[in-house]
C-alpha positions as CSV (number, residue, x, y, z in Angstrom):
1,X,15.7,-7.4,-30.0
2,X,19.4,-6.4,-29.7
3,X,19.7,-5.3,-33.4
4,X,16.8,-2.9,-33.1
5,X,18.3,-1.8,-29.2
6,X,21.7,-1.2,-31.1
7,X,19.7,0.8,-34.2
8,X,17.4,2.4,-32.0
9,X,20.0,3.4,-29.3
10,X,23.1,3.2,-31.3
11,X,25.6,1.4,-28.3
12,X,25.0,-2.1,-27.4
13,X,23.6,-3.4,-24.5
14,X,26.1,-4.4,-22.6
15,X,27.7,-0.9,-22.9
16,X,24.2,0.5,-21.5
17,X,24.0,-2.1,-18.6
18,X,27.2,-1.9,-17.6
19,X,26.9,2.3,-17.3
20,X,23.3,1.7,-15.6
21,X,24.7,-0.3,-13.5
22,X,27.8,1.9,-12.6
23,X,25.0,5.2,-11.9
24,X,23.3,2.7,-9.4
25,X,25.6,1.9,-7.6
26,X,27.1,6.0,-7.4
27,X,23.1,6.6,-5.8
28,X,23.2,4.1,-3.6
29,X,26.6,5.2,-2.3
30,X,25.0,9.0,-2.0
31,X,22.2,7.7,-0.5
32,X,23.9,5.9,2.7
33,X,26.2,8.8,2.6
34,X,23.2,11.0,3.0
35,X,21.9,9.1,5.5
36,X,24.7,10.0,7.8
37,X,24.0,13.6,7.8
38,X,21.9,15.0,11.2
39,X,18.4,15.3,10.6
40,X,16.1,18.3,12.0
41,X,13.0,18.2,10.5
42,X,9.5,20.0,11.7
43,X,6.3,19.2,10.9
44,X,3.3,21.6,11.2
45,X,-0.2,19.7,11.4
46,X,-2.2,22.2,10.0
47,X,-3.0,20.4,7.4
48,X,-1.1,21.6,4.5
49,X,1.1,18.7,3.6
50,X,0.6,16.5,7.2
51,X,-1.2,13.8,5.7
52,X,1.1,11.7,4.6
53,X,2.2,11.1,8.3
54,X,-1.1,11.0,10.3
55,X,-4.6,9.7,9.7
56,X,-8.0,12.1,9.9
57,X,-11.4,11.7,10.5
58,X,-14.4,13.4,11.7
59,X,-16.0,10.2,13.6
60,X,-16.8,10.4,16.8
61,X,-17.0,6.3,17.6
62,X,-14.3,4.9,19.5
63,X,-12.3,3.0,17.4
64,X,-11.2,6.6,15.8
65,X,-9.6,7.3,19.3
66,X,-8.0,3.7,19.4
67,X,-6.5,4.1,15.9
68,X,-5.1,7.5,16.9
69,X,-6.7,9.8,14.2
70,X,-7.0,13.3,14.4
71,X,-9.9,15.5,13.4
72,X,-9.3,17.8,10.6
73,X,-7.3,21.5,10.7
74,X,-9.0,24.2,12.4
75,X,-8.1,27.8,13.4
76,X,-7.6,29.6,16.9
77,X,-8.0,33.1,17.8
78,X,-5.1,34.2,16.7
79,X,-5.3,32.9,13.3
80,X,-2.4,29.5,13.7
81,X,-3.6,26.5,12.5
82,X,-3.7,23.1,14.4
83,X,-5.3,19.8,14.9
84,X,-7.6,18.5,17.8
85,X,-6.3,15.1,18.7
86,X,-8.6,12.2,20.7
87,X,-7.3,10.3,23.7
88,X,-4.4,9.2,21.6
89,X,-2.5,10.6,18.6
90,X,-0.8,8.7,16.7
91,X,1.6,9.7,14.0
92,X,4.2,7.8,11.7
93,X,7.5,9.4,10.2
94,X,8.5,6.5,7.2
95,X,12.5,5.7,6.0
96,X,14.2,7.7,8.8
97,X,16.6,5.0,9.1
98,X,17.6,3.0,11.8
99,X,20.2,3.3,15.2
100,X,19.4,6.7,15.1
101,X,18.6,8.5,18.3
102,X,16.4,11.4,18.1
103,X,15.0,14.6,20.3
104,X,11.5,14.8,19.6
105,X,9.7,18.4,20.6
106,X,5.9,18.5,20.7
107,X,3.8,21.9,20.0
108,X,0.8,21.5,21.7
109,X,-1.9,22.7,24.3
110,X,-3.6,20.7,26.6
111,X,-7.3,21.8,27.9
112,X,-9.0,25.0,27.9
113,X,-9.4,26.9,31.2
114,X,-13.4,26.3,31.0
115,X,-13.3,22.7,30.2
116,X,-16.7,21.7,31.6
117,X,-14.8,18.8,33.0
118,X,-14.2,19.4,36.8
119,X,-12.6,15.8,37.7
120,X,-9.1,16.7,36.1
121,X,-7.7,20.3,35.3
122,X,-5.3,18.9,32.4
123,X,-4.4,14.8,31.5
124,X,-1.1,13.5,31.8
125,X,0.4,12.9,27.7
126,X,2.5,10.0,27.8
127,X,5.0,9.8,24.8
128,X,5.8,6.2,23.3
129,X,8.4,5.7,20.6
130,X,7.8,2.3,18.4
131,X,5.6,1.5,21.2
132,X,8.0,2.0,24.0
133,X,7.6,4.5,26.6
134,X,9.9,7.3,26.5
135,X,8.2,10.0,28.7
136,X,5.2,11.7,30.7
137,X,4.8,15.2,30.0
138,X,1.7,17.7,31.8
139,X,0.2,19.9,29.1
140,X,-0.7,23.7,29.8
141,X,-4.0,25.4,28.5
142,X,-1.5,27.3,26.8
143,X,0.7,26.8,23.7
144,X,4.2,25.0,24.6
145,X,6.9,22.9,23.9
146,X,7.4,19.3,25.3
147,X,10.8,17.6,24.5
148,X,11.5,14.6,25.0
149,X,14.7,12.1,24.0
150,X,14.1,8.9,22.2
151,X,16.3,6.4,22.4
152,X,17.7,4.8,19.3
153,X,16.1,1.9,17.1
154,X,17.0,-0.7,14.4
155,X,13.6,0.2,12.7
156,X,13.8,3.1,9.9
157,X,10.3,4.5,10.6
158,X,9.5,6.1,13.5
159,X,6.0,6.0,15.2
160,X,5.7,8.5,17.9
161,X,2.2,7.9,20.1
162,X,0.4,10.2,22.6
163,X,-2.0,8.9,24.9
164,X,-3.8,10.7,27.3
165,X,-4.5,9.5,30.8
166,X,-4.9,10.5,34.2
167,X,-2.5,9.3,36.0
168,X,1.2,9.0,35.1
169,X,1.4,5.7,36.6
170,X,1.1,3.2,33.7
171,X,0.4,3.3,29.7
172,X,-3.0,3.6,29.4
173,X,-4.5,1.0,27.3
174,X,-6.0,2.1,23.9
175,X,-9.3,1.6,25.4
176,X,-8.7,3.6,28.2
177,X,-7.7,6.5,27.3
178,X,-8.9,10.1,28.2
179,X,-10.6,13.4,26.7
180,X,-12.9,16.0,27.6
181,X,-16.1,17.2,26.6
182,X,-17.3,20.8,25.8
183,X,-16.4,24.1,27.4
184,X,-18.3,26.9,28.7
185,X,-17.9,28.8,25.4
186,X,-18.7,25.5,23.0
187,X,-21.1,23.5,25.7
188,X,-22.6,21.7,22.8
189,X,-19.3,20.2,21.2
190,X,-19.6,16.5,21.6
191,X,-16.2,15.5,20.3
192,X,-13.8,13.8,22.5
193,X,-11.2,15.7,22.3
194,X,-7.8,15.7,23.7
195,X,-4.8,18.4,22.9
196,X,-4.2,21.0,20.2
197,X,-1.5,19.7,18.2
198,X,0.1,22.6,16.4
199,X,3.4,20.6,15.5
200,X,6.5,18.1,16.1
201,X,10.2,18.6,15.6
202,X,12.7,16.0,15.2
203,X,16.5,16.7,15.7
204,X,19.3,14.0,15.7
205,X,20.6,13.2,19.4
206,X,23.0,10.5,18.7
207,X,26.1,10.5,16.3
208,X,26.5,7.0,15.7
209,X,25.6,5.2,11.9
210,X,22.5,5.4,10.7
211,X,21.5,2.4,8.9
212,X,19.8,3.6,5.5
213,X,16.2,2.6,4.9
214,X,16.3,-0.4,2.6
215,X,13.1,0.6,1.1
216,X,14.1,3.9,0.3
217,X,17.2,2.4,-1.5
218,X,15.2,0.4,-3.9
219,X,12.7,2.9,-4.5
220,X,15.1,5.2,-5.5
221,X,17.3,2.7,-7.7
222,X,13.9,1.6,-9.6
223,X,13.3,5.4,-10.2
224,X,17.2,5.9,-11.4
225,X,16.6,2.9,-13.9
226,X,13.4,3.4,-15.3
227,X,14.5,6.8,-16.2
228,X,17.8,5.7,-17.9
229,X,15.1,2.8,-19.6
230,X,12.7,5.8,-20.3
231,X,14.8,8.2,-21.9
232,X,18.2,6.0,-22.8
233,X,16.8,4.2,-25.9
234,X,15.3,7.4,-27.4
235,X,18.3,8.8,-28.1
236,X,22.2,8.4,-29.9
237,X,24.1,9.9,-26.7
238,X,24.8,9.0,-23.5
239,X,25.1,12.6,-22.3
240,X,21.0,13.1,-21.9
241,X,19.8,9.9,-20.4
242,X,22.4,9.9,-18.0
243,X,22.3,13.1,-17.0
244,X,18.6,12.6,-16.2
245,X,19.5,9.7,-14.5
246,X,22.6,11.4,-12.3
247,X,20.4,14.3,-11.9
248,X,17.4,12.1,-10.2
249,X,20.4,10.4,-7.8
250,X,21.8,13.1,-7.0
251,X,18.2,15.0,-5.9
252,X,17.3,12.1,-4.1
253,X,20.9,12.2,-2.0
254,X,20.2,16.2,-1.3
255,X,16.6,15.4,0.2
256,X,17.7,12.8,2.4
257,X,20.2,15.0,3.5
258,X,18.8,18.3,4.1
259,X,15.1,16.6,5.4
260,X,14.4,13.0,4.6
261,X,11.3,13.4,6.6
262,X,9.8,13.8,3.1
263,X,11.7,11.2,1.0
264,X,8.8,8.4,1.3
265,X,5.6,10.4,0.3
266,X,7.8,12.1,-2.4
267,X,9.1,8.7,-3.6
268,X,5.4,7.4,-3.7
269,X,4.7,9.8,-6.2
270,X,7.6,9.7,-8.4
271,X,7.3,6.4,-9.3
272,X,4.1,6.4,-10.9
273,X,5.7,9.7,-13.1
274,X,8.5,7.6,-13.8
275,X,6.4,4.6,-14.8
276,X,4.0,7.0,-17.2
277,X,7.3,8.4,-18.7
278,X,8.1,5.0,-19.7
279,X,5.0,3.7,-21.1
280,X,5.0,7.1,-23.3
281,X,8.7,6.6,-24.6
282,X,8.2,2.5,-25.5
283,X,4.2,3.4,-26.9
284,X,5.6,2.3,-30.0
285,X,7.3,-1.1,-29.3
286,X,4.5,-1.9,-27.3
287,X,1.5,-1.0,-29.3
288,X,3.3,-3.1,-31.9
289,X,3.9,-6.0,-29.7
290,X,0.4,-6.1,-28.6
291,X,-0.8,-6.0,-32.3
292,X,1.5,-8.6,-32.8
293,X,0.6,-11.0,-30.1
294,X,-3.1,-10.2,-31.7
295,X,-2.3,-11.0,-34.8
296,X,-1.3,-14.6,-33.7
297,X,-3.7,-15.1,-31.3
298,X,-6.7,-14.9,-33.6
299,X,-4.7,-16.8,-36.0
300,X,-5.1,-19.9,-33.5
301,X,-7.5,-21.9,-33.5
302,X,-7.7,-23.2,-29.7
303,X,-7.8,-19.1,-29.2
304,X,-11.5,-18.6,-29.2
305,X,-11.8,-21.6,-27.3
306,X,-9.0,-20.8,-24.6
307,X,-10.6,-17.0,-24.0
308,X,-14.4,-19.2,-24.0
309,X,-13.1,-21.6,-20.8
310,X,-11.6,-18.5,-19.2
311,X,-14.6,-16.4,-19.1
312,X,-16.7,-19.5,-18.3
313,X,-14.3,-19.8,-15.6
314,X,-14.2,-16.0,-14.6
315,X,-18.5,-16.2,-14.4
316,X,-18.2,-19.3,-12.3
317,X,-15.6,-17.6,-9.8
318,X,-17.0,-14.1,-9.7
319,X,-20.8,-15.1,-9.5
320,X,-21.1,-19.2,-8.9
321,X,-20.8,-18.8,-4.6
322,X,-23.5,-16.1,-4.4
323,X,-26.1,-17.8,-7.1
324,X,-26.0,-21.0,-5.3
325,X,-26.4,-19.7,-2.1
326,X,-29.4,-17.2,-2.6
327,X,-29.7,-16.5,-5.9
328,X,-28.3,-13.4,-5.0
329,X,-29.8,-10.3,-7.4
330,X,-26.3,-8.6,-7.2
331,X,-24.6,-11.5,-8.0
332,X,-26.8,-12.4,-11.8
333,X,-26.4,-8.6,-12.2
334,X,-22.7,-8.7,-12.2
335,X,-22.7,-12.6,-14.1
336,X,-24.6,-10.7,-17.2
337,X,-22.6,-7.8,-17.4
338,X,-19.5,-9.6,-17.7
339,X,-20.8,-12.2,-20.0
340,X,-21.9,-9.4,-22.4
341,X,-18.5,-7.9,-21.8
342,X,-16.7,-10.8,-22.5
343,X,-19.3,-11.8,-25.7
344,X,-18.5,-8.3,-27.1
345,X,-14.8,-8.8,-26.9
346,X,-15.2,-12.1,-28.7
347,X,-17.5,-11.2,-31.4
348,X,-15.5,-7.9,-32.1
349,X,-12.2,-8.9,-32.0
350,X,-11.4,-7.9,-35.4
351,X,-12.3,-4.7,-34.7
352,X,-10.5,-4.2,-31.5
353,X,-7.6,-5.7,-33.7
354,X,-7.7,-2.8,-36.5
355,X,-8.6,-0.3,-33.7
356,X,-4.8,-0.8,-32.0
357,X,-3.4,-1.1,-35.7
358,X,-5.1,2.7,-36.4
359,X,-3.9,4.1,-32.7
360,X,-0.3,2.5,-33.6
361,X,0.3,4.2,-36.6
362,X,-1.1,7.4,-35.6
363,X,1.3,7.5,-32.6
């Protein structure tokens, strides 16, 4: 293995460790640095890139109210998009970091003027941070800001919850909660619905240290290392793999700075890019390593037999429970289809075997 790393890659690998090592720890340093700059961040929910920090659905049973969805984007009159909430409205902002203070600002509107709901002109929105209570705020039947300070927290994400009520005595349970029902121009609309959520803001109210997101940290050291292990043994410099590599920190640092309100769902996706880029770059070692372990395999005797006991055992597990207890159709469905799976695998090994060999020399 280290002979073909040193002819592949042409520097040994402790040279290679030790400078992967070094970039790692430069992006975690940027990273916590990054951390300490002020954040102001908005979010528009008109759902254009909001999912990643609220749920949707168009159900109209209760447990969608106690779960805090939100239906899905619609249009005013005047063209701006927003989102009706329920009684409650819950929405999650991941790898903010923690001790942080923060000024959160809600767009919203509260009830129409025609509500066919007489017994309350407009419910009272009470505001709780990580599920502490920061704040009662009265909604208009007209667009507006609501701002409210939120006390710091060791957690890195932040939940912010909104649950309507009628009184702004106490935190209404999740089963308690309140929303209206039709207006005079939409009488038939049966939805419980509670505000018109155009948006939230939040700024930075505290100056203290932010504690980085440890998550985030190790997200974004995996994505550092697996492209210095993607690109690294592919080529005879140093300059291009770690470039990529410094490049990739260095992004990383920059969005957490300027807005890591986005660093989580962006990290959830560059992962799996990284981790194709990889498999792509070592096809070859591995196609050849699985051939390999082929190769042996069938040369073994207690093989056949080992890969026999395991799909015995696989049948027994997947199917045994349901067959003795009712002879379930579903369950003798599934039995035959992985027994003829697992038969075809075993009769046609060979094949499979010169199958990789063709892909491995073609790629």
């Amino acid at each position: 293995m280290r002979q073909w790393w040193v002819g592949r890659a042409g520097w040994s690998m402790r040279t290679w460790l030790g400078t992967v090592g070094a970039l790692a720890v430069a992006t975690l340093l940027l990273l916590a640095l990054a951390y300490q700059f002020p954040l102001r961040a908005g979010l528009s929910t008109d759902g254009l890139g909001d999912q990643p920090f609220l749920g949707t659905t168009e159900a109209l049973d209760s447990s969608a109210t106690e779960l805090g969805l939100l239906y899905p984007d619609e249009m005013d009159a005047t063209g701006r998009r927003f989102r009706w909430t329920r009684g409650r409205a819950l929405l999650a902002f991941p790898a903010l970091g923690g001790g942080q203070g923060y000024r959160l600002t809600v767009t919203t509107e509260g009830w129409p003027a025609d509500v066919l709901r007489r017994d309350l002109a407009q419910p009272l929105v009470h505001v709780l941070a990580n599920g502490v209570p920061v704040g009662v705020f009265t909604p208009t039947s007209a667009i507006a800001d609501y701002s409210l300070d939120l006390p710091a927290d060791p957690q890195s994400t932040l939940t912010v919850d909104l649950r309507l009520a009628d009184s702004p005595a106490l935190t209404p349970p999740l089963t308690q909660t309140t929303a209206f029902n039709g207006t005079t121009l939409y009488p038939n609309d049966n939805r419980p619905l509670g505000l018109r959520l155009y948006g939230v803001a939040l700024e930075s109210a505290g100056g203290g240290f932010t504690m980085p997101d440890l998550a985030t940290l190790a997200q974004a050291l995996l994505a550092v290392v697996l492209v210095c292990l993607g690109v690294g043994p592919q080529r005879r410099r140093l300059g291009g793999w770690l470039a990529a590599g410094g490049l990739l920190g260095v992004g990383l640092a920059l969005l957490v700075g300027l807005n890591r309100l986005w660093i989580a769902p962006i990290l959830g996706l560059l992962l799996p890019l990284v981790g194709l880029l990889l498999l792509w770059r070592w096809r070859g070692p591995l196609l050849r390593w699985l051939a390999d372990w082929q190769r042996r395999a069938v040369s073994s005797g207690a093989f056949s037999l080992g890969l026999a006991g395991a799909a015995l055992l696989l049948l027994l597990l997947t199917a045994g429970p349901a067959l003795v207890r009712a002879f379930d159709p579903g369950a003798i469905i599934v039995a035959s289809l992985l027994g003829s799976l697992l038969l075809l695998v075993l009769l046609r090994w060979d094949d499979l075997n010169r199958t990789l060999d063709r892909l491995n020399r073609r790629l």
